[in-house]
N, C-alpha and C positions, 0 to 999 in steps of 0.2 A: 532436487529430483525426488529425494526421499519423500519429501510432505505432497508432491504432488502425488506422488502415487498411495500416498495415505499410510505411509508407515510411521504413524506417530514414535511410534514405541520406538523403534531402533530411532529414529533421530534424538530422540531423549539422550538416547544412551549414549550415542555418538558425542552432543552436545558434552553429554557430564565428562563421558572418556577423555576427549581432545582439548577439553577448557586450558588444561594444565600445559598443554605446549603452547600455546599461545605467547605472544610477548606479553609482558609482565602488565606495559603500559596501556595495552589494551586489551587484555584479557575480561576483565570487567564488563568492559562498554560489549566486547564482541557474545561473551556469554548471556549478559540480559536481552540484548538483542534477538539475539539467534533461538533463546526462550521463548521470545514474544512472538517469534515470525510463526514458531511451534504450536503456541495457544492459539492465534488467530486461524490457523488450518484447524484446529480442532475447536473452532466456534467456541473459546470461551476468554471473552471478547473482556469481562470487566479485568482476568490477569493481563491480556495486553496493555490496556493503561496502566495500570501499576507497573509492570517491567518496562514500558517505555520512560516511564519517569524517571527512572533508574539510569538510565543510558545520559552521559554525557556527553554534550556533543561539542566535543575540541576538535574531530573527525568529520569531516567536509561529509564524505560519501554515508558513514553512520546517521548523520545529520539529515540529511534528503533521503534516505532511504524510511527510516524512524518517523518524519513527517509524512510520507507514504502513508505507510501503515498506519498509522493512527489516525488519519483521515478516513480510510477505509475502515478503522476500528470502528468511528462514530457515527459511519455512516451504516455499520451492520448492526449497532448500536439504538439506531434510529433518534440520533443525541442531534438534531437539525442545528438547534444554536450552535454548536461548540462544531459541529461540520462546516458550515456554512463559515463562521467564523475563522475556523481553521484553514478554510481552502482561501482565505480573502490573504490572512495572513501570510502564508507559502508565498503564493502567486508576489505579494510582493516583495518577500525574504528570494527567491532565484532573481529576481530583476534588480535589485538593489547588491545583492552580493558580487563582489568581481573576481571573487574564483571560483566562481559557476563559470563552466566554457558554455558558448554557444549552441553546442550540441544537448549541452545535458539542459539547459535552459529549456533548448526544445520541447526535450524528454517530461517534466514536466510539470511545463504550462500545458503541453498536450492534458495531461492526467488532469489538471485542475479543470481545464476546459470542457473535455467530454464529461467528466462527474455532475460539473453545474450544469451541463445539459442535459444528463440523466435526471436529474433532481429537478429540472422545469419543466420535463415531458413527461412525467411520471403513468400521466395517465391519456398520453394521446398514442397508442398502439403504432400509427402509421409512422407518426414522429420518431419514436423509438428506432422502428424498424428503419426509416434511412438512417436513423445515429449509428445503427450498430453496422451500417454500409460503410457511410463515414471513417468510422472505429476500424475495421477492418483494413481500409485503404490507407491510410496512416500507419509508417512502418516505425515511427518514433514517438513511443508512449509509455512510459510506466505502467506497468499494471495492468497490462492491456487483456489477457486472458481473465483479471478480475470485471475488469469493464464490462466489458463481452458478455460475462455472467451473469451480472447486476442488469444488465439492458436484456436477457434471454429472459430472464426471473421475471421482469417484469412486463415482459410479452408473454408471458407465460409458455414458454419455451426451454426444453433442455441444451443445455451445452453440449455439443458437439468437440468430442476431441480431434 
């Protein structure tokens, strides 16, 4: 809630404060993490990769979340190979893993789906504008208020909260 409303700074501080109570055995993975979600709101996208590399992922949900992000990382990045490549990879790491549930699989191939639609419409305006209809009507998506943004930006339109 904090980064959405653009309190970098207390969330720093929160981060650095709380690391310590954490479990021992995930303290680690949960602190780079939670750094990296912090630099990517604050648009400074090359520590995102570096602290995702960081994060281990023996943790299912750390794991699909980290892949999130970092696909988004490259795609704010404008890094196409390693986006493109990254979203082929995902797409088929949820479909082959079996402790993905159904739901979360949903969750997202949606994301993978609408991005590689975002990135083939890029420049057909009307296109866009039903993805982001699309996007809207779909209640199960990751990243869905990024989506949204990325398809406004490139209709040249602000987000609406």
């Amino acid at each position: 809630a904090a980064l959405q409303e653009s309190e970098y700074n207390w969330t720093r501080d929160f981060i650095e404060k709380y690391k310590e109570y954490l479990e021992p055995d995930q303290k680690e993975n949960a602190y780079h993490f939670n750094l990296a979600l912090l630099n990517f709101y604050e648009k400074k996208y090359d520590k995102v990769v570096d602290l995702l590399n960081t994060v281990e992922y023996s943790d299912l949900t750390y794991n699909l979340n980290a892949k999130v992000l970092l696909i988004a990382t490259y795609y704010e990045l404008d890094e196409i190979d390693a986006l493109e490549s990254s979203l082929s990879s995902f797409k088929t790491y949820i479909y082959r893993k079996d402790i993905v549930s159904e739901d979360r699989r949903k969750l997202y191939n949606n994301y993978v789906s609408f991005l590689q639609k975002i990135l083939q419409n890029q420049g057909s305006p009307a296109k866009l504008i039903k993805l982001r209809e699309d996007v809207e009507q779909v209640k199960n998506i990751a990243s869905k208020p990024w989506l949204l943004e990325k398809i406004n930006e490139l209709i040249g339109e602000k987000v609406q909260a």
